[in-house]
C-alpha positions as CSV (number, residue, x, y, z in Angstrom):
1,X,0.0,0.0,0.0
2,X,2.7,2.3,0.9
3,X,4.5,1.8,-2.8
4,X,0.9,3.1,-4.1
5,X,1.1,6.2,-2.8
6,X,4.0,6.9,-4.8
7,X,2.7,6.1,-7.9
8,X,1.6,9.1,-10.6
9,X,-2.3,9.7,-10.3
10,X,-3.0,7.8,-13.9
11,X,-1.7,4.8,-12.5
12,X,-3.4,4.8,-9.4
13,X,-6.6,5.2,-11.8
14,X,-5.5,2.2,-13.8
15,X,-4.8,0.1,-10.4
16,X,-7.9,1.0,-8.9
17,X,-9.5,-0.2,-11.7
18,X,-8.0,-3.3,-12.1
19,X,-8.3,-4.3,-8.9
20,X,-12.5,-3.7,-9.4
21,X,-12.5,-6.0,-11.7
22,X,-10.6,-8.7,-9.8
23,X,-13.0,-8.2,-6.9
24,X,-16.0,-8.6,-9.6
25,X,-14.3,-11.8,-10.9
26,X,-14.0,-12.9,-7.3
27,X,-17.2,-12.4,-6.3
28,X,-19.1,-14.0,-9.6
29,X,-16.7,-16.6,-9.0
30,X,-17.7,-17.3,-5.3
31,X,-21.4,-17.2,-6.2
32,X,-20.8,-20.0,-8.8
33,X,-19.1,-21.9,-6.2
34,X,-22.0,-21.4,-3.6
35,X,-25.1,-22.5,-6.5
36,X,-22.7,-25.4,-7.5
37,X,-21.8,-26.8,-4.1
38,X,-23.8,-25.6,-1.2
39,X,-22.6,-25.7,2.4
40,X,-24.9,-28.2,2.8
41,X,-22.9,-30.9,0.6
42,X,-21.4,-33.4,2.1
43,X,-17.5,-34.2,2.1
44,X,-15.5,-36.7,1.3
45,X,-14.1,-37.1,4.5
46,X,-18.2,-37.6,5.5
47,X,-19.0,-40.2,3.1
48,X,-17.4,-43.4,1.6
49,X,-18.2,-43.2,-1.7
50,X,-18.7,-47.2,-4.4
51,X,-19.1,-46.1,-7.8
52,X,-20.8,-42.8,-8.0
53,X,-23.0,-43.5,-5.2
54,X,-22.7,-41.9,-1.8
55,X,-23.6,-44.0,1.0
56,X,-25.7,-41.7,3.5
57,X,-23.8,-40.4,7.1
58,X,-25.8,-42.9,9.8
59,X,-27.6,-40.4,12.4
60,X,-27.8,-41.0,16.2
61,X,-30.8,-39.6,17.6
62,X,-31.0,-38.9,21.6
63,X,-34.2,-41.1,23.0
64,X,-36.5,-38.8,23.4
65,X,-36.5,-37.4,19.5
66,X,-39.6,-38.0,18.1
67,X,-39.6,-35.6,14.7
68,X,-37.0,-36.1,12.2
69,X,-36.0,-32.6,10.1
70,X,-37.1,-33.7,6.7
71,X,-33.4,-32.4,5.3
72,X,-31.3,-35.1,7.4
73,X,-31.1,-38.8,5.2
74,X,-31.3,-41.6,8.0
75,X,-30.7,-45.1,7.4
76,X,-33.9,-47.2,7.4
77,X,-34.0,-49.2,11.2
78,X,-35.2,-52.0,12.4
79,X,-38.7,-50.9,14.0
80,X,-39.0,-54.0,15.9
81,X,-36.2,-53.7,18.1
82,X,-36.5,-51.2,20.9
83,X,-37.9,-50.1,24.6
84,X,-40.7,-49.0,26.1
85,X,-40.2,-45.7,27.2
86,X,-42.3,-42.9,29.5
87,X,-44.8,-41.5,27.5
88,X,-47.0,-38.1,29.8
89,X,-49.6,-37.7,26.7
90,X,-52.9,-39.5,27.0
91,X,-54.3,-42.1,24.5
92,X,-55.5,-40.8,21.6
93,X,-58.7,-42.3,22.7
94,X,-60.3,-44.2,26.1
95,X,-62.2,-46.8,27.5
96,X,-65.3,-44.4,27.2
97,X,-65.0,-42.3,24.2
98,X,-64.6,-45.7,21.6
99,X,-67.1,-48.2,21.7
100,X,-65.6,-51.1,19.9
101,X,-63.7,-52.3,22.5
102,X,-65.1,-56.3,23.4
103,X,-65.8,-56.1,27.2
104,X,-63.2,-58.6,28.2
105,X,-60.4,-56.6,26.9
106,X,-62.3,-52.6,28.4
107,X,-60.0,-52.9,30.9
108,X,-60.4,-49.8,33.0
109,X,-64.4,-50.3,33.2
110,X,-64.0,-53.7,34.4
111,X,-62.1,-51.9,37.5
112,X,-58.8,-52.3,36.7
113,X,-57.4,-49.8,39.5
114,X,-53.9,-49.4,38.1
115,X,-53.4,-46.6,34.7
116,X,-49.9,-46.5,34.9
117,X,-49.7,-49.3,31.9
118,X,-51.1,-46.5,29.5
119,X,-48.4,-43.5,29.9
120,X,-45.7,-46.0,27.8
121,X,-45.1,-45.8,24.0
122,X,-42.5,-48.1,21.8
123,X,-39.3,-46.6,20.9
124,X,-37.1,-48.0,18.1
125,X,-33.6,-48.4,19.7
126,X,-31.5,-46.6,16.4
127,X,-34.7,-44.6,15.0
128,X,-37.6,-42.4,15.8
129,X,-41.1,-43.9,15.5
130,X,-43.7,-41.0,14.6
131,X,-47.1,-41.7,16.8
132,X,-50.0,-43.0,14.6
133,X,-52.1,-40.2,12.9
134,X,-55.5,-41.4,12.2
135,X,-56.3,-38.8,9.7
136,X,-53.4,-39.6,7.1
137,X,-53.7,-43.0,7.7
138,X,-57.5,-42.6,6.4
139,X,-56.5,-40.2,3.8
140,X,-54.1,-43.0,2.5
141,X,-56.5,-45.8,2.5
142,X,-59.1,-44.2,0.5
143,X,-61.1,-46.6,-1.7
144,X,-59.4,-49.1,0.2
145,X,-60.0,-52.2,2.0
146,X,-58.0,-54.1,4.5
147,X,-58.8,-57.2,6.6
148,X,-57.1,-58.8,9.5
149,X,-57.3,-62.2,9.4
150,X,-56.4,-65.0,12.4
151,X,-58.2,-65.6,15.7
152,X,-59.3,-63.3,18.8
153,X,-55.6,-61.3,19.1
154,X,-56.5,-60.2,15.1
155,X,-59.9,-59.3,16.6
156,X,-58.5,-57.3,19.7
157,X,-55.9,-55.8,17.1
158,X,-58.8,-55.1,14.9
159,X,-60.5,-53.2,17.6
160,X,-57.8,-51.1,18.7
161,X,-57.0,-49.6,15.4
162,X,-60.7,-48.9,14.9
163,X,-60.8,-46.9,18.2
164,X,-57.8,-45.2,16.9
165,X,-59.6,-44.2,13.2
166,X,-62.8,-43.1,14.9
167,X,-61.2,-40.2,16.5
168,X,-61.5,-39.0,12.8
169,X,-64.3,-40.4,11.7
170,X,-66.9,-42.9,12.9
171,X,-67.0,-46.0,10.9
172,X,-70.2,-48.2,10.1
173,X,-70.9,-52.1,10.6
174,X,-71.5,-53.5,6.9
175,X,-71.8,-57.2,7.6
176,X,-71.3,-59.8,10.5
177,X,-71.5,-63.5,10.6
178,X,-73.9,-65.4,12.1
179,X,-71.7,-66.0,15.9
180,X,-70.8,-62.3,14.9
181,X,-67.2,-63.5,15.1
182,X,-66.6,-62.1,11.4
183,X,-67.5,-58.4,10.8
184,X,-66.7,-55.7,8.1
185,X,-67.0,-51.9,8.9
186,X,-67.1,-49.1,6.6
187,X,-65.8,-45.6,6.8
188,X,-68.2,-43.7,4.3
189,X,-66.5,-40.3,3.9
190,X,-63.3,-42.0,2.5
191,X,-64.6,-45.0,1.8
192,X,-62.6,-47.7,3.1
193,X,-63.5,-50.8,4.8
194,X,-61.8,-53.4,7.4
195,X,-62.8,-56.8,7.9
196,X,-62.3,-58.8,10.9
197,X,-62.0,-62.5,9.8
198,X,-62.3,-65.1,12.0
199,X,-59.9,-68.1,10.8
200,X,-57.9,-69.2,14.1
201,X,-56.3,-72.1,12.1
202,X,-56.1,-70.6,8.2
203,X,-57.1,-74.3,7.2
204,X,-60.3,-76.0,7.4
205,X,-61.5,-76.6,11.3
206,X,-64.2,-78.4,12.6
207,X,-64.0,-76.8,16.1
208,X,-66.4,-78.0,19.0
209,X,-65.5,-75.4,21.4
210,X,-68.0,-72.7,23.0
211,X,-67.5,-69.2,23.7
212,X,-65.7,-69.9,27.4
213,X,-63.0,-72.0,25.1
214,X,-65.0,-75.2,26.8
215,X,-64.7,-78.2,24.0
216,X,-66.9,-81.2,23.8
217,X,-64.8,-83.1,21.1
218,X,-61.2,-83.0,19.3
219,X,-60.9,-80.3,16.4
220,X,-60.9,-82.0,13.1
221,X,-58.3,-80.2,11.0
222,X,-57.7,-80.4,7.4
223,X,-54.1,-79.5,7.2
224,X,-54.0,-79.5,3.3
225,X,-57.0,-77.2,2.7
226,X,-57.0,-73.6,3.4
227,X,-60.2,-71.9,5.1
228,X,-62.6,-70.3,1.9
229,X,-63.8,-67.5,4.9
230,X,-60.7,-65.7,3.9
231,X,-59.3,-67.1,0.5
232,X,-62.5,-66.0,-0.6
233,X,-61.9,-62.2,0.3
234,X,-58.4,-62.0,-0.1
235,X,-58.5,-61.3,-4.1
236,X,-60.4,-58.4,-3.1
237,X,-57.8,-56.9,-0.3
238,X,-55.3,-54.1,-0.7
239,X,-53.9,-54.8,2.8
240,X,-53.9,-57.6,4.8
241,X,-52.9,-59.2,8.2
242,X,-52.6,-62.8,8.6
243,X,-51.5,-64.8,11.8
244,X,-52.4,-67.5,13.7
245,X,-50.3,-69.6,16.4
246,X,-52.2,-70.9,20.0
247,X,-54.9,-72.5,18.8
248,X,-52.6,-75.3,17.2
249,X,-51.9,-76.2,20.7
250,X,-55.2,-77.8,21.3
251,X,-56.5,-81.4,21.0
252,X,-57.2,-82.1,17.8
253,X,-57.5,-85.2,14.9
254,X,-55.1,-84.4,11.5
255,X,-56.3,-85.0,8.0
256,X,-54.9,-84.9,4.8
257,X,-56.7,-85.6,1.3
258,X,-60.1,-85.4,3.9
259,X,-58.4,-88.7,5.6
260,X,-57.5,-89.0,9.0
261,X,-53.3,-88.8,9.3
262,X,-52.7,-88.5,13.3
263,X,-53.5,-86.5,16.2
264,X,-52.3,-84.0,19.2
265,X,-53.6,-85.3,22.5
266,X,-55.3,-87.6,20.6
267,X,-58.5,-89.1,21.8
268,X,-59.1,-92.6,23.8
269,X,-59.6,-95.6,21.8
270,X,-58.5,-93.7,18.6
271,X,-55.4,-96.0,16.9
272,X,-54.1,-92.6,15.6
273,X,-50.4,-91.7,15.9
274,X,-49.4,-89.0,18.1
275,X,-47.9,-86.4,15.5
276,X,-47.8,-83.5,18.2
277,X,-48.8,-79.4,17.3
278,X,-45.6,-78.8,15.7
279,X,-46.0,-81.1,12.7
280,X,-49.5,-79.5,12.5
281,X,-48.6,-76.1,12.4
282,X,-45.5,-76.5,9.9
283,X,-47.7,-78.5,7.5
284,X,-50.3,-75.8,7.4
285,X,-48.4,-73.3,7.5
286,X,-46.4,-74.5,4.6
287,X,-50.0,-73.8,2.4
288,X,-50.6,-70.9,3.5
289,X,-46.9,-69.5,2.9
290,X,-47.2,-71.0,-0.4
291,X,-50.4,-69.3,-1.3
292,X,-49.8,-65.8,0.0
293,X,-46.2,-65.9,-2.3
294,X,-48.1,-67.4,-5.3
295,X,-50.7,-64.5,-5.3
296,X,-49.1,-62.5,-7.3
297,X,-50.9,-59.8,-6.2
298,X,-49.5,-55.6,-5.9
299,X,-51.4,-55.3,-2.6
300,X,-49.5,-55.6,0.7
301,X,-49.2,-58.7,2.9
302,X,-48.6,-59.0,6.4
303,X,-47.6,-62.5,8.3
304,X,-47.6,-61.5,12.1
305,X,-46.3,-63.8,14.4
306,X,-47.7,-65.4,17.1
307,X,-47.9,-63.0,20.4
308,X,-46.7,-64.3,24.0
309,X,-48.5,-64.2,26.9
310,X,-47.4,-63.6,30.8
311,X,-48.9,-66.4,32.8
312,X,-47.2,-67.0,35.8
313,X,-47.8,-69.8,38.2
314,X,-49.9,-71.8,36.0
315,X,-51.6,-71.1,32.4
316,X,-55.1,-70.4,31.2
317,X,-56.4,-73.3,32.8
318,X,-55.3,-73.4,35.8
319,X,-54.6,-70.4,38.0
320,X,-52.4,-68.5,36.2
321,X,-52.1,-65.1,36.7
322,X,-50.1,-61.4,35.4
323,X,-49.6,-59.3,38.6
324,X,-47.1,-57.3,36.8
325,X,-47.8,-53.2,36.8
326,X,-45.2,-52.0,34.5
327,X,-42.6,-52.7,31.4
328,X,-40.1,-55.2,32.4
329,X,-36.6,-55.1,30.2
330,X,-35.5,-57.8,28.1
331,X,-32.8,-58.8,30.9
332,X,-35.6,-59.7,32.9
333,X,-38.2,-62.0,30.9
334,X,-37.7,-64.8,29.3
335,X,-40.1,-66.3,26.3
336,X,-42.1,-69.6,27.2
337,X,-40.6,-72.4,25.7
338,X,-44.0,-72.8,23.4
339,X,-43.8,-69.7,22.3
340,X,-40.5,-69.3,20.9
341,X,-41.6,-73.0,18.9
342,X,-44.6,-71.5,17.7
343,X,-42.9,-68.4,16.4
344,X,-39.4,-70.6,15.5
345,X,-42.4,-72.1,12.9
346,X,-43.7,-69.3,11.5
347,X,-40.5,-67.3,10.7
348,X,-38.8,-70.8,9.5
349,X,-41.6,-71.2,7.1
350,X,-42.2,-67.2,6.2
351,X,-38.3,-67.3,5.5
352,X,-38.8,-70.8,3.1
353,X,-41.6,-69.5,1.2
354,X,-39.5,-66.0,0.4
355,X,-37.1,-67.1,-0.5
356,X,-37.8,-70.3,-3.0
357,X,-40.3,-67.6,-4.6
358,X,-37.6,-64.4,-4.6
359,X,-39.1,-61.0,-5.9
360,X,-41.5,-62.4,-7.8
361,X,-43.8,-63.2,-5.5
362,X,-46.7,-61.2,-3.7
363,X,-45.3,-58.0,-1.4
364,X,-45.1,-60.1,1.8
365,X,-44.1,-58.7,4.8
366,X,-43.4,-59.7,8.2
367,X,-44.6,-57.9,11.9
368,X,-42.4,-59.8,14.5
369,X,-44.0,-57.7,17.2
370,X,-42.9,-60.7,20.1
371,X,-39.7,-58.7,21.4
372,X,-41.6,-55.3,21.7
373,X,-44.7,-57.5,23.5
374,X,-42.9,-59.5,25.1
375,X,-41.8,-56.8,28.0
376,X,-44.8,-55.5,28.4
377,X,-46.4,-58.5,30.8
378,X,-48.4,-55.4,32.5
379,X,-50.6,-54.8,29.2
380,X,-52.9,-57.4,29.8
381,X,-56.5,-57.5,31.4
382,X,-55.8,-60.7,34.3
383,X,-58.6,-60.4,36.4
384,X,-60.3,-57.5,35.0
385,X,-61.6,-59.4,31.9
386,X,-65.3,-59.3,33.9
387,X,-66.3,-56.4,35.5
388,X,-65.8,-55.7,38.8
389,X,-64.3,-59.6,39.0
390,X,-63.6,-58.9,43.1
391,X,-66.5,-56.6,44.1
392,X,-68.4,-60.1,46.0
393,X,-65.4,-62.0,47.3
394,X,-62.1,-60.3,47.3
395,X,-60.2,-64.0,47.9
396,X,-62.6,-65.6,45.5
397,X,-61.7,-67.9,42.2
398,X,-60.9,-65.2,39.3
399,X,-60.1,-66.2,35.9
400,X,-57.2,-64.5,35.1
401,X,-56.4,-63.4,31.0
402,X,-52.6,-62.7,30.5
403,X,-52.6,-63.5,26.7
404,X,-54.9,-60.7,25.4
405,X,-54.3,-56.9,25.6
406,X,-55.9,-54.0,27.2
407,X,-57.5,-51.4,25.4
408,X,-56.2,-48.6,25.7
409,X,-52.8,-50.4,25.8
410,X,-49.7,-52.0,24.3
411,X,-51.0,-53.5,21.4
412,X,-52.1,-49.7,20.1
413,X,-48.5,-49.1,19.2
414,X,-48.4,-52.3,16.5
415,X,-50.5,-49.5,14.5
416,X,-47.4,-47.4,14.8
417,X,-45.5,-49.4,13.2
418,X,-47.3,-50.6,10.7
419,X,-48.3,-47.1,9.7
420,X,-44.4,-46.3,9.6
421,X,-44.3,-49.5,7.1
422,X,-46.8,-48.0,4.9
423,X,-45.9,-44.8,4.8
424,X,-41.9,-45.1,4.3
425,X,-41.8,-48.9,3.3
């Protein structure tokens, strides 16, 4: 600068005006640079780069993070795999404001004195889980139909998601069966319908059982031929859930080609061969695997596995009960020996049928809810599947239900998930 001040007046002129249009050049120069390669970009030393594809930077949300800025690219998770965490907010609806909840499972107006099982929701342990919003979901299923298809944990499932969608809008009863144990609703405004089918099997049953699970004779199963109640509707289905799993346990006679083959707790006098549940459930299974992969249809398929239940000191039948008030971690509960066969079953044969039929087949999915379930032992109704069960006799005989789930409850955040499926694949 001081050399500058030297210089003749003309030469100052023709410095100054280079030096203008050095600084123009720099400046159109650094505007290029910024429309080219924003800040934003990210560098090499950020990514690892195959081919000309940049693999995405992994990001580590704290726990409680619940929205996702939609400018941050996160690896997809595994939304099966998590904890139960505190949740302050209130269901998005209650024991008195939906009325599709089946008495045994209405919790809270049977007397259940206890609320802290409501304030929990599922948290995926590397991703965020956004809480189920009834009015997209409804938006997104227009002139659609689902059905959920399996035995009474597809029916309670059925009913929570209904009490979640009717916070939006109210849907209408279109059909039921004659036991009323099959029912379709409608929800006119966006005209959409989900069916609750009862198949507890998938195959063909014979079932001698009441409503208080009482049976007067061995179910007759056809393990080779699948149940018409829902192969007849699924053509017709954009979405469905499919699962099956306890009722395999019971006594029953097996039949192939409509002739007898063997049994499970077979009856007196009957000559048949003890083939036990397992061979039962793979066999069926085996059909209905095949049949969902050979659909060949665009809609979506769910397979969910069996759920476990959290009877201690005994079962269904005999005194077993769920005293449990709260989430227990995965350190401290261990699955029942029969539930981790039934479920061994259904992912050994969902994995089978996948992958003998590749992408070609139908878009099969499976919901292994188990793990996020099975800490929750204090989600289920135990005594207070009847109203009021100790108002006459505080020490009295109480049947005890520690395999379905409260509504409000745990099973509400299967919706969750399968909404974050939908919606993000």
């Amino acid at each position: 600068m001081t050399k500058l001040s030297w210089l003749p007046f003309s030469t100052k002129r023709q410095n100054s005006f280079l030096v203008k249009i050095v600084s123009v050049i720099l400046i159109v120069g650094l505007a290029l640079g910024l429309f080219f390669f924003p800040s934003g970009e990210i560098s090499p030393a950020d990514a690892s780069v195959t081919g000309s594809q940049i693999s995405p930077r992994t990001v580590v949300l704290p726990d409680n993070e619940d929205l996702i800025p939609q400018d941050i690219v996160i690896e997809k998770c595994d939304l099966f795999t998590g904890k139960w965490v505190p949740n302050p907010s209130q269901p998005i609806y209650t024991n008195s404001t939906c009325r599709f909840i089946d008495s045994h499972q209405n919790c809270i107006t049977n007397g259940r004195p206890d609320s802290g099982f409501l304030y929990w929701k599922w948290k995926p342990r590397d991703c965020s889980l956004p809480a189920f919003d009834a009015r997209r979901f409804l938006q997104l299923m227009r002139n659609k139909s689902w059905a959920l298809i399996g035995d009474s944990i597809s029916r309670n499932h059925v009913e929570s998601l209904l009490c979640m969608l009717s916070t939006v809008e109210e849907p209408v009863e279109v059909y039921h069966d004659k036991d009323y144990r099959s029912k379709r609703w409608h929800f006119p405004l966006h005209n959409f319908t989900i069916s609750n089918i009862w198949s507890p099997f998938l195959v063909e049953a014979a079932i001698f059982e009441d409503f208080n699970g009482v049976s007067t004779a061995a179910v007759q199963l056809q393990l080779d031929k699948l149940d018409k109640t829902w192969t007849d509707l699924f053509p017709s289905l954009d979405y469905a859930i499919i699962s099956t799993g306890k009722w395999f346990l019971k006594a029953a006679v097996y039949h192939k080609n409509s002739n007898p083959v063997g049994c499970h707790i077979c009856p007196e006098k009957s000559n048949l061969e003890e083939l036990g549940f397992v061979y039962a459930y793979n066999t069926s299974l085996r059909h209905v695997m095949d049949f969902l992969v050979n659909s060949n249809r665009k809609g979506m398929i769910f397979f969910r596995t069996s759920t476990p239940d959290h009877f201690e000191g005994g079962e269904w039948h005999n005194g077993g009960i769920c005293p449990k008030a709260e989430p227990v971690g995965e350190e401290d509960i261990k699955i029942k020996d029969m539930n981790k066969i039934l479920i061994d079953v259904e992912i050994g044969e969902f994995e089978r049928a996948v992958g003998e039929v590749g992408q070609n087949g139908a878009n099969l999915r499976l919901l292994d809810f188990t793990p996020m379930l099975l800490t929750r032992p204090d989600g289920h109704p135990g005594p207070y599947r009847e109203y009021r069960p100790y108002e006459k006799d505080r020490k009295g005989k109480v049947q005890n239900d520690c395999l379905h789930w409260c509504l409000p409850g745990p099973i509400d955040y299967l919706n969750d998930v399968i909404m974050e499926i939908i919606v993000n694949g």
